[in-house]
Each structure stands twice: as C-alpha cells, then as structure tokens.
Residue, then its C-alpha position, 0 to 999 in steps of 0.5 A: x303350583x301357583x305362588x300363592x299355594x307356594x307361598x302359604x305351604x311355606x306360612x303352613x309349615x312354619x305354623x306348625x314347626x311353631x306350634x310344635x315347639x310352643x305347646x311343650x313350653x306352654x304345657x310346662x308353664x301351665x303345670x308349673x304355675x297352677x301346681x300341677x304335679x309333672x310326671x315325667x317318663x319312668x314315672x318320676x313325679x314332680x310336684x312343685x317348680x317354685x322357679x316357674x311359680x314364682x315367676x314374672x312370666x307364670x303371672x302373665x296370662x293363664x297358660x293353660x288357657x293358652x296352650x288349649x287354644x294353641x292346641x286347637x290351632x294346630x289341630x285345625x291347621x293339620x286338619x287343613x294341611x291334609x285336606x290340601x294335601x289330599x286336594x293335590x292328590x285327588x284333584x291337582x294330581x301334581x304329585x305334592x303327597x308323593x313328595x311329602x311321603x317316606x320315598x318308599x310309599x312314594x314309589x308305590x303311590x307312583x306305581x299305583x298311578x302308571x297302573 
C-alpha cells in the first residue's frame, strides 16, 4: 500500500477504538445528567445518579447531543472503513480484506481466488 493509505488506516483505526470507547461513556453522562433511568441487563433499573447530576462535568455540554453526533461519526467512518475495504478487494485486489478477516474465511476467500 502507498503510506498515504497506510498512514490514514493507521488515523481510521484509532478513530474508531476512540469512538468505541467514547459513545458508552458519553451515553452514561447523557442518561445521568438528564435523568434518564438506566436499565441495566437482568433488568435491573437505575433511576437516578445524583454523582453524575450534580457534577461539574454533567453541566458542560449536552451529552446527549454529543453522543448522537459521536454516534453518526462512527457510523459514517465504518461506512468509509468498509467501502475501503472493499475498494482493496475488488479493485487493488492486494489481499487488505483477506488480512482483516477471521483466518478461516481468509482461507476461503484464498481459495476462491486460485479458482
């Protein structure tokens, strides 16, 4: 690959490990600042966090509004990540989906092409 494709699939990839670890924390600032119950698996309801209300932090911005817009970022940076993706597979065909692929399907994904 060229260092410029290198060099932003490197800027991709930490954009999305970014983004996946800011939504959750974004969501929990959002539900606990506006006082939106929380329900937890099994069902378990929460239905006030005074420590996130009452916060400095819960006052900044509107977290909810930060989390939708976090949230259409990533979807639009995977949409991106996987027209790439594809772009290297159809078009490049330099093996870049094989090498992101479980090692199982890779194989068959090899196979397909020696046919």
């Amino acid at each position: 690959m060229a260092n410029w494709m290198q060099s932003t699939a490197k800027l991709v990839r930490i954009a999305l490990w970014a983004l996946l670890l800011a939504l959750p924390a974004t969501a929990f600032l959002a539900l606990g600042s506006e006082v939106h119950p929380l329900t937890l698996l099994g069902g378990i309801r929460v239905d006030q966090m005074p420590m996130i209300a009452n916060s400095a932090v819960a006052k900044l911005v509107d977290w909810g509004e930060v989390h939708k817009f976090l949230g259409d970022a990533i979807m639009c940076l995977a949409g991106l990540h996987s027209a790439a993706a594809l772009y290297h597979h159809f078009i490049v065909k330099d093996g870049v989906l094989s090498a992101m692929l479980p090692p199982r399907l890779a194989d068959y994904f090899n196979q397909q092409k020696s046919l």
